[in-house]
C-alpha positions in Angstrom: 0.0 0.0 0.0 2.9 2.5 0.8 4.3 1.4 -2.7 0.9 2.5 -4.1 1.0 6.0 -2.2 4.5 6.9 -3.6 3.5 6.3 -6.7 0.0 8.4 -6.7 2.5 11.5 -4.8 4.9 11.2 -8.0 2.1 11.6 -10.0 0.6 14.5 -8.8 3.8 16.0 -8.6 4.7 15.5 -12.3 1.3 16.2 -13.1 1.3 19.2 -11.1 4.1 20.4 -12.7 3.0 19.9 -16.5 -0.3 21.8 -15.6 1.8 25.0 -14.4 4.8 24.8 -17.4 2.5 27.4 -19.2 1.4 29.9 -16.2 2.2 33.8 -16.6 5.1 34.5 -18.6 5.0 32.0 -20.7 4.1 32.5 -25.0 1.6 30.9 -27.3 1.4 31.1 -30.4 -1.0 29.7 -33.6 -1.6 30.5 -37.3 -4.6 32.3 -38.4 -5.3 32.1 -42.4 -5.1 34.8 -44.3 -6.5 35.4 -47.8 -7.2 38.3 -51.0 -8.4 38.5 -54.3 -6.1 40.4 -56.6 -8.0 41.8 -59.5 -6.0 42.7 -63.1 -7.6 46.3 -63.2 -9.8 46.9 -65.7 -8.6 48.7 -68.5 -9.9 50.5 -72.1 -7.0 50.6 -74.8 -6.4 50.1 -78.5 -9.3 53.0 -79.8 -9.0 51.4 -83.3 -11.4 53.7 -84.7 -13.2 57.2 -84.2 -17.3 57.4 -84.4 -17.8 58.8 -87.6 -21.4 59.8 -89.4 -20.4 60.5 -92.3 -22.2 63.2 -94.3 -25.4 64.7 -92.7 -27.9 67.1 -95.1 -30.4 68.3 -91.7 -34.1 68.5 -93.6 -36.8 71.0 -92.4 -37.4 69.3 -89.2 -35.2 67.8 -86.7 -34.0 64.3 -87.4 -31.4 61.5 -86.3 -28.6 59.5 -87.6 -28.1 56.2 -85.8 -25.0 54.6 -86.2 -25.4 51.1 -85.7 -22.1 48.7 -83.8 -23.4 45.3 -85.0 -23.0 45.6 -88.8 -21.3 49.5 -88.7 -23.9 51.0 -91.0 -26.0 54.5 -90.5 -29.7 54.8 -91.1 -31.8 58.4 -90.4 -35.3 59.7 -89.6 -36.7 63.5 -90.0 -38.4 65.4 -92.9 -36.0 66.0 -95.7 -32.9 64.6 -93.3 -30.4 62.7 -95.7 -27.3 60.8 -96.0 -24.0 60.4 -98.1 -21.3 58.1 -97.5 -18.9 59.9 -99.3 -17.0 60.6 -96.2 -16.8 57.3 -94.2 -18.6 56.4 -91.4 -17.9 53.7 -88.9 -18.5 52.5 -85.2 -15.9 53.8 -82.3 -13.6 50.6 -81.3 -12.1 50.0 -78.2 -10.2 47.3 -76.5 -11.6 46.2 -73.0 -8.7 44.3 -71.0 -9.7 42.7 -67.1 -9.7 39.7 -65.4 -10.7 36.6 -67.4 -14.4 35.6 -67.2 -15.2 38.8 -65.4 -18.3 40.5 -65.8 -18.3 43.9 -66.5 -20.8 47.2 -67.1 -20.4 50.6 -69.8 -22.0 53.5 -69.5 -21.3 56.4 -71.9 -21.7 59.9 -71.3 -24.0 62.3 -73.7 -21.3 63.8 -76.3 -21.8 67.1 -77.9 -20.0 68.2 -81.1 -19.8 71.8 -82.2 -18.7 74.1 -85.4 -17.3 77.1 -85.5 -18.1 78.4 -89.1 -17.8 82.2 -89.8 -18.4 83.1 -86.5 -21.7 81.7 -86.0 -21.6 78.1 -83.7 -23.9 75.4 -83.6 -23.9 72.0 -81.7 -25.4 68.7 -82.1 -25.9 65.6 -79.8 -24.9 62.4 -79.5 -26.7 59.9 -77.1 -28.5 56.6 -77.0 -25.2 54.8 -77.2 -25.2 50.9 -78.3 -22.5 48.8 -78.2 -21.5 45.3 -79.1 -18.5 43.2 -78.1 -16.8 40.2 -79.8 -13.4 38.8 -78.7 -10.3 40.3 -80.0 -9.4 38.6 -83.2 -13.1 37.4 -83.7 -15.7 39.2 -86.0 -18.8 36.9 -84.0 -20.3 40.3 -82.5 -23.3 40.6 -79.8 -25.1 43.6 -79.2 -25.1 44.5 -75.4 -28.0 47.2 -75.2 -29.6 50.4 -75.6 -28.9 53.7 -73.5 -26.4 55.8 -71.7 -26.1 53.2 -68.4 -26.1 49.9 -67.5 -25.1 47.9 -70.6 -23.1 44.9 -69.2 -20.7 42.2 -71.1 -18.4 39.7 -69.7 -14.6 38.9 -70.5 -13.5 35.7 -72.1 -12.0 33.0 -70.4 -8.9 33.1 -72.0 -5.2 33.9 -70.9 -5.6 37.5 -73.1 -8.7 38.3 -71.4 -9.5 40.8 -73.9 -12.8 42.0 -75.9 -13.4 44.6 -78.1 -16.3 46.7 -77.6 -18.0 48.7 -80.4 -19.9 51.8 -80.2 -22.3 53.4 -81.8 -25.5 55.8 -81.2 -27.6 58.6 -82.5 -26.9 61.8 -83.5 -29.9 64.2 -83.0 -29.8 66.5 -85.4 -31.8 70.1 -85.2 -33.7 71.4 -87.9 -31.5 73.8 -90.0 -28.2 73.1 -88.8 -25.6 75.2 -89.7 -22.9 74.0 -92.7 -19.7 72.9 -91.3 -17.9 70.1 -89.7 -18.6 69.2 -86.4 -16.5 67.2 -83.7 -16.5 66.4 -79.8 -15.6 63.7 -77.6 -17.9 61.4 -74.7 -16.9 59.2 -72.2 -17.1 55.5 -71.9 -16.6 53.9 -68.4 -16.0 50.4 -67.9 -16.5 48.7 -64.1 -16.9 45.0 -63.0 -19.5 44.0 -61.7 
């Protein structure tokens, strides 16, 4: 029985021991995970072409000249409004590079484009934008929508991750406009989504 009592006093000693090895003073440590997404920033690059009408003869009454991104042709509506494509026309082009497979919106601000001819000016606008997108080095083009905002496409699944987005939209054109040539900029904004 003594035999048994030594041996249940050296266990509570050693056991008493191991429970105090970690009392004050003493350092833990552990991992904690840590994680982030790092995005390829969306850029626009490569403007390929600049939104051109063409030639516009205004009629009596105000009228419009749509430019169309999906086959890059221009029709027109308005009393007496008519068209030449002596001058070219064609669709704005811009390269939209991201993350692959990401999903993406383009809104386009209202443009206005002004002549100066002989000291009198007059302006036209530009709004209703449409675009399209096809791949880069792929003429297989969808049309994304109708209107200034919330037009969304999505980025291929490929290493480039690159699309090209065409643009077109209306030109609203006031009844006697003034002769001359006309120009301006707008803005196109891409975001993901």
């Amino acid at each position: 029985m003594r035999g048994s009592r030594n041996l249940l006093t050296a266990l509570l000693v050693v056991g008493s021991a191991s429970l105090f090895a970690a009392g004050p003073g003493t350092a833990t440590s552990g991992a904690i995970p840590i994680t982030a997404k790092v995005f390829t920033p969306i850029t626009l690059g490569d403007y390929t072409a600049t939104m051109q009408f063409g030639d516009v003869f205004p009629g009596s009454a105000a009228g419009t000249v749509v430019l169309k991104p999906l086959d890059n042709t221009i029709s027109s509506t308005g009393t007496g409004l008519s068209l030449s494509t002596i001058d070219p026309i064609s669709c704005a082009n811009i390269v939209v590079s991201g993350r692959r497979n990401a999903s993406f919106s383009v809104a386009f601000s209202t443009a206005t484009l002004t002549s100066s001819q002989s000291g009198a000016t007059s302006s036209m606008t530009v709004d209703t934008w449409t675009a399209a997108t096809a791949n880069v080095g792929l003429d297989s083009w969808t049309v994304l929508g109708n209107g200034n905002t919330g037009t969304s496409a999505k980025l291929p699944d490929i290493f480039s991750s690159k699309c090209q987005l065409r643009m077109g939209g209306t030109l609203n054109v006031p009844a006697g406009t003034l002769d001359g040539d006309y120009s301006g900029s707008y803005t196109v904004t891409v975001t993901y989504n």
